[in-house]
C-alpha positions in Angstrom: -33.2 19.3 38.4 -30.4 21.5 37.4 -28.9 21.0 33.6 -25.9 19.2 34.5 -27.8 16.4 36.5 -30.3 16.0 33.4 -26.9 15.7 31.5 -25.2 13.0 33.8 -28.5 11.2 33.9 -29.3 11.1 30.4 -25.4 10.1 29.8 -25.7 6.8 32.6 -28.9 6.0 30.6 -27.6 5.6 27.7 -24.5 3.8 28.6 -26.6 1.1 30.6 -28.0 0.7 26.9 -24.4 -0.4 25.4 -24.3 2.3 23.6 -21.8 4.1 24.8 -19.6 4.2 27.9 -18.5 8.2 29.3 -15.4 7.2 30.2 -14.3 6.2 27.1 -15.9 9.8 25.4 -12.8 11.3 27.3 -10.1 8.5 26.8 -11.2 8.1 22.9 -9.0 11.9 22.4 -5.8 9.9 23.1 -6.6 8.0 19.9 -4.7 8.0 16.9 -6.5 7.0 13.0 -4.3 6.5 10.5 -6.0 5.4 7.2 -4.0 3.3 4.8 -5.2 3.5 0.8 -3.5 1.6 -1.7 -3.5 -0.1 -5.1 -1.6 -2.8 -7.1 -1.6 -3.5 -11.1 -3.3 -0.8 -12.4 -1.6 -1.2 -15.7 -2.5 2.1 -17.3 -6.5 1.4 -16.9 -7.3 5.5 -17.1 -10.7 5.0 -18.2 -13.7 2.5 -16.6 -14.1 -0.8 -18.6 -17.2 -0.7 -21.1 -20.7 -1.2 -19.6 -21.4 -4.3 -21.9 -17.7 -5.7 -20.3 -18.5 -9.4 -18.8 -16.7 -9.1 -16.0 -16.1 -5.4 -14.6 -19.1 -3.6 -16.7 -18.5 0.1 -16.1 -16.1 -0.7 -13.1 -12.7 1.1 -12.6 -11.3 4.5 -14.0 -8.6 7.3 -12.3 -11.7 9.8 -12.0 -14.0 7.4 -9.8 -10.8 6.4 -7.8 -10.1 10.2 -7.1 -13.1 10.7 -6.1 -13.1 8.3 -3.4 -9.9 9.3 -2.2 -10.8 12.5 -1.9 -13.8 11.5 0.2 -11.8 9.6 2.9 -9.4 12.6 3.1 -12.1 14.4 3.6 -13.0 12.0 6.4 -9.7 11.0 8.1 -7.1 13.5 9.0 -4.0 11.1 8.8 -3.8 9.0 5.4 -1.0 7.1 3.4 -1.8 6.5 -0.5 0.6 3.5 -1.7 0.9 1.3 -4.7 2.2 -2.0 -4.8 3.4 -2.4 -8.9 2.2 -2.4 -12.5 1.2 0.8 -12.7 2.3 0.4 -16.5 1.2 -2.2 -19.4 -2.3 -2.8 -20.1 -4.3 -0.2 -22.3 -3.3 2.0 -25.7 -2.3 4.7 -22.6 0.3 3.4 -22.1 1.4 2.1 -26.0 1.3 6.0 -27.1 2.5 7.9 -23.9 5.2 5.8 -22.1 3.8 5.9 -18.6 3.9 9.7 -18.2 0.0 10.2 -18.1 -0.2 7.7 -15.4 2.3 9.0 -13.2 0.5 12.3 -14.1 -2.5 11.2 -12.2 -0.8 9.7 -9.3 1.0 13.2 -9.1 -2.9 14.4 -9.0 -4.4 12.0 -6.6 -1.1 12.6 -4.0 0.2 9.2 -3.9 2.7 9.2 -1.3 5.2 6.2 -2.4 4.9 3.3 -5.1 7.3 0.8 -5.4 8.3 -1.3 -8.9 6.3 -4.1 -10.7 7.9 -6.6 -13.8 5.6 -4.6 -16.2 7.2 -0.8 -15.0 10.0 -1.9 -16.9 8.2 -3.0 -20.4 9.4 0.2 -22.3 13.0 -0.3 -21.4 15.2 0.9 -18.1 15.7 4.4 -20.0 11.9 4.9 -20.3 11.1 4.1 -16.7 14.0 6.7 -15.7 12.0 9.2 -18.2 8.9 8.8 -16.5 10.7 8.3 -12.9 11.9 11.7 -13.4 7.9 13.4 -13.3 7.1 11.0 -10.1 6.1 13.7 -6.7 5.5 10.5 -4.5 8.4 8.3 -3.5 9.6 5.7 -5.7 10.6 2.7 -3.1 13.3 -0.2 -4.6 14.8 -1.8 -1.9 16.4 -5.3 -3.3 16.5 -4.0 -7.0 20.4 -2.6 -7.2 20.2 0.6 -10.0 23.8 2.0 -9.7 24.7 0.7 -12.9 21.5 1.7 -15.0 19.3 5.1 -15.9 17.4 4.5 -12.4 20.4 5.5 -10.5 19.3 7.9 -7.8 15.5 7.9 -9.1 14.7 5.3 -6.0 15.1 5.1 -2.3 15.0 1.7 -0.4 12.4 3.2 2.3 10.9 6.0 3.7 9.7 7.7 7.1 6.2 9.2 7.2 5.0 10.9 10.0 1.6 11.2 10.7 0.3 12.4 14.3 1.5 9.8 16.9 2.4 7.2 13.9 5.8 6.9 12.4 5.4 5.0 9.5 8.9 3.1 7.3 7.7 1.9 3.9 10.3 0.1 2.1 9.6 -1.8 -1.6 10.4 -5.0 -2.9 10.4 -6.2 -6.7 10.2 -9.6 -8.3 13.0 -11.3 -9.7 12.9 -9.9 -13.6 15.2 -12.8 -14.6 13.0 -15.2 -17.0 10.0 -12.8 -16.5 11.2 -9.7 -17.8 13.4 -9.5 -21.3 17.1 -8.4 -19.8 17.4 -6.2 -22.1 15.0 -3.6 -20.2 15.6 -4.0 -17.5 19.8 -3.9 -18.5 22.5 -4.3 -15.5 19.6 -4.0 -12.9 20.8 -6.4 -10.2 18.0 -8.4 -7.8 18.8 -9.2 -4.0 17.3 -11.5 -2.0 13.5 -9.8 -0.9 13.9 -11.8 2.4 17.0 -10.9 3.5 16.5 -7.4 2.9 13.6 -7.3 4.1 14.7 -8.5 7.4 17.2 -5.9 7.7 15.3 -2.9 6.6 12.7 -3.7 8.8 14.3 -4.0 11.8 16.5 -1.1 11.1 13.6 1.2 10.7 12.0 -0.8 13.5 14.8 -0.3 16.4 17.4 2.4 14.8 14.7 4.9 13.7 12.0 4.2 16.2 8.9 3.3 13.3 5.6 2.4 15.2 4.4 1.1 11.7 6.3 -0.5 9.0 4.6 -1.4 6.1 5.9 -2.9 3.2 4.9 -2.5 -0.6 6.2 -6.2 -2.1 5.5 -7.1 -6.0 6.4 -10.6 -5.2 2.8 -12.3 -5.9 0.7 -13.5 -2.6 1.7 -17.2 -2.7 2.9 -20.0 -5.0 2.8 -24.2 -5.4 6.4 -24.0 -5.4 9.4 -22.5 -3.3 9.4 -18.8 -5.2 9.4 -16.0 -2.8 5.6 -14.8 -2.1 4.2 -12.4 0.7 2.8 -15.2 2.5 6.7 -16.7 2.9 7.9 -12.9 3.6 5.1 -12.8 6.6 6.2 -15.6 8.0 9.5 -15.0 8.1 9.3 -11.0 8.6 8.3 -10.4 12.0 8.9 -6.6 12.4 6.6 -5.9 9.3 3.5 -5.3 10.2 1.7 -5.1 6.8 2.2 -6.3 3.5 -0.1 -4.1 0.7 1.2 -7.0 -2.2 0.8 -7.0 -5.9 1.7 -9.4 -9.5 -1.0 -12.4 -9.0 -3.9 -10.0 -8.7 -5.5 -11.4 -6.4 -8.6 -10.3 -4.9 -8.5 -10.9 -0.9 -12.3 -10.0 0.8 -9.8 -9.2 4.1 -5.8 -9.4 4.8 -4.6 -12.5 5.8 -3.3 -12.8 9.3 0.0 -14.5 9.4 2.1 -15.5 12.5 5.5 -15.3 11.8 8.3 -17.5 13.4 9.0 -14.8 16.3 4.8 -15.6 16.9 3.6 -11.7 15.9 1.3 -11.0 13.4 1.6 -9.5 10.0 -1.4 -8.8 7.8 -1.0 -9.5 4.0 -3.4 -8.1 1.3 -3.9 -7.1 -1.7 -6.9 -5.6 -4.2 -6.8 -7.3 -7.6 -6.0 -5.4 -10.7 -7.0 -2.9 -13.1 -7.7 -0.3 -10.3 -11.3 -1.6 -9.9 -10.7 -1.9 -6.2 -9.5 0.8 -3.9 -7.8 -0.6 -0.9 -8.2 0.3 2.9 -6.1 -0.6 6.0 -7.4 1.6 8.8 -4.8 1.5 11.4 -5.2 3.0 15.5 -2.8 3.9 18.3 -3.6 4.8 21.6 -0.6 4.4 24.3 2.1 3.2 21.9 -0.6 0.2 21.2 -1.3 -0.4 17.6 -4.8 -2.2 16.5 -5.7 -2.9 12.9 -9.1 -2.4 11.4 -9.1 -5.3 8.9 -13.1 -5.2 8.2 -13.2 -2.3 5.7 -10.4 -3.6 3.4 -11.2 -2.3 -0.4 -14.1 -0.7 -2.2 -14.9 -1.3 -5.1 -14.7 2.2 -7.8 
């Protein structure tokens, strides 16, 4: 029997197996793997908590977190790094240097884009617009107005990523600071209504610039008893958005939660805790202009 009919035979008997099917060896190159990684409320934890700590013991720290980063890099050609909020407030780091060694070591693990928590602006609007300044990755405020502050021109309300077949818009949304935050540091910042923007950005990046993926970083908190704004209410109500990578209540979600918004499409809402113990994942695939999420691998913990 000549080579290529031991090949063919030995590929039909595996396939009768389940294991694999030939035709999809060949259609599997039309495939498109975007890998989503992202944080929330890290407040300035640079260093692992103690090994005696109750809770975390030895769990946590920026070197462990690069590490795995740099792993599924390694592994996935197409990635997005995001934060949701917080990356400030928390640990001495933050007491002595202002901010500016965290940012640091977002600048050294390549975050792409991070959008504003309450806590970013807990030394003052002028020393988030010093540390602003030494940001590389995108600084995304869409419904916090900073025309009349030291932020002016150190944000964008979204972003365009492209990455193979995937064109991603990432826009931000903040908490309202007012009766959270002291007003005087966060000064003549002005909050808009999360919803509404969100609405528009999304379908603006959606249908003017042609996004196949829109993502959006919200510090709003995942849900509440009463009527305040959360990322569950912004799901519903959202249908264009097709993930929400939340932050503020840390909450630790096992998967996303699938929502079905009013329009009856699906947006998937998660969100990895605090302290940057957790390391989030959102694998996404396209294949014909179809999108599928991978929701199964969703954080590991550092």
């Amino acid at each position: 029997m000549s080579n290529r009919r031991k090949f063919i035979k030995q590929i039909a008997g595996i396939s009768a197996l389940g294991i694999v099917n030939p035709t999809n060896l060949i259609a599997a190159n039309d495939t498109e793997h975007l890998c989503i990684m992202h944080t929330n409320d890290v407040h300035s934890h640079i260093e692992p908590f103690p090994l005696n700590h109750k809770k975390y013991p030895g769990m946590g720290g920026a070197a462990k977190r690069a590490k795995l980063i740099t792993k599924i890099r390694s592994e996935v050609t197409h990635t997005l790094l995001l934060d949701a909020g917080d990356m400030f407030q928390g640990t001495p780091y933050f007491n002595y240097y202002g901010g500016e060694i965290e940012f640091k070591l977002m600048n050294a693990m390549k975050y792409d884009a991070a959008t504003i928590g309450n806590h970013d602006f807990d030394n003052g609007i002028d020393g988030l617009a010093k540390q602003a300044k030494n940001a590389n990755f995108k600084l995304l405020s869409a419904n916090y107005n900073f025309d009349q502050t030291p932020m002016n021109g150190l944000t964008k309300p979204y972003h365009i990523f492209n990455k193979g077949k995937f064109k991603i818009g990432v826009f931000g949304l903040g908490i309202e600071l007012n009766g959270l935050v002291d007003p005087k540091m966060y000064g003549k910042t002005v909050y808009n209504d999360p919803i509404k923007i969100a609405k528009k950005l999304s379908d603006y990046l959606k249908n003017t610039k042609g996004c196949n993926l829109i993502i959006c970083l919200s510090h709003l908190g995942l849900k509440y008893s009463t009527n305040q704004v959360s990322d569950l209410v912004l799901a519903e109500q959202c249908s264009e958005v097709d993930i929400v990578l939340g932050g503020h209540t840390h909450s630790f979600l096992e998967k996303p939660i699938k929502i079905e918004s009013n329009t009856g499409k699906f947006t998937y809402v998660t969100q990895v805790g605090w302290a940057g113990i957790n390391l989030g994942r959102v694998d996404v695939y396209i294949k014909n202009n179809v999108k599928s999420l991978k929701v199964n691998a969703v954080s590991q913990r550092i």
